[in-house]
C-alpha positions in Angstrom: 0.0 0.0 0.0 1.2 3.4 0.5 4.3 2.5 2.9 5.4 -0.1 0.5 5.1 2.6 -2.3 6.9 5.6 -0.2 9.9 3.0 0.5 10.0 2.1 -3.3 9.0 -1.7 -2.4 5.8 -2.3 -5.2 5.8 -4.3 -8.1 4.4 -3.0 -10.9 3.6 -5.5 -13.8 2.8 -3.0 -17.0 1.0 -3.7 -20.0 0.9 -1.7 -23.4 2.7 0.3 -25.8 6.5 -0.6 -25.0 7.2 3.4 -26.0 5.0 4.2 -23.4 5.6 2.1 -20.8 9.4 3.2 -20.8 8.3 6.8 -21.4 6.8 6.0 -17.7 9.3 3.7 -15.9 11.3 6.1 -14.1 8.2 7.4 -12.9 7.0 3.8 -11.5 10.6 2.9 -10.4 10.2 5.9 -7.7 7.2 3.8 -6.0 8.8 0.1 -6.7 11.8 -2.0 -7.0 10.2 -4.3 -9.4 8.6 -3.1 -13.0 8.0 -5.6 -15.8 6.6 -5.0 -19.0 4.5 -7.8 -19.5 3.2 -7.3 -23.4 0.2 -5.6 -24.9 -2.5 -4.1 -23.4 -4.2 -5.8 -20.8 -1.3 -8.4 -19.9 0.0 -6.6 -16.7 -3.8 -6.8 -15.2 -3.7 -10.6 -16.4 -0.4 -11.3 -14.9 -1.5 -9.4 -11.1 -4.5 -11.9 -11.6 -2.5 -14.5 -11.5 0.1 -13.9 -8.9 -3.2 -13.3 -6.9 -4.4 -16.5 -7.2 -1.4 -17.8 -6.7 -1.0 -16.0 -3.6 -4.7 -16.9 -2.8 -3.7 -20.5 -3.0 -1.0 -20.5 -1.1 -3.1 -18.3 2.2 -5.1 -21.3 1.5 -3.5 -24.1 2.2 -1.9 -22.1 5.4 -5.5 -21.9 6.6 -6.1 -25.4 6.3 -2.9 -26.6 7.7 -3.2 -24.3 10.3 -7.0 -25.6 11.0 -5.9 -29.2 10.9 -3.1 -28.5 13.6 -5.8 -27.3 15.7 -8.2 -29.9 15.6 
């Protein structure tokens, strides 16, 4: 969120124009470590999708463990 952006820590997965997205790198690059241009329009939203779910999966399978340990 916005501490993560003030300390330059987001990742920031772009897609568009390649023109465009390095007219606005250095821009990006002052709120995150990590930006990757990830292809034509609509590819950056596709690839966060992703690394969500992947993420999603993973919280998942925490939860469970962590349910079964209880029980």
């Amino acid at each position: 969120g916005v501490g993560a952006a003030r300390a330059g820590n987001l990742t920031f997965m772009v897609g568009g124009v390649e023109q465009e997205f390095n007219a606005a790198k250095e821009l990006l690059t002052c709120m995150g470590s990590n930006v990757i241009y990830c292809g034509e329009v609509g590819t950056g939203q596709a690839a966060k999708i992703c690394n969500n779910m992947l993420l999603a999966i993973g919280m998942i399978g925490t939860a469970e463990a962590m349910n079964l340990g209880i029980r």
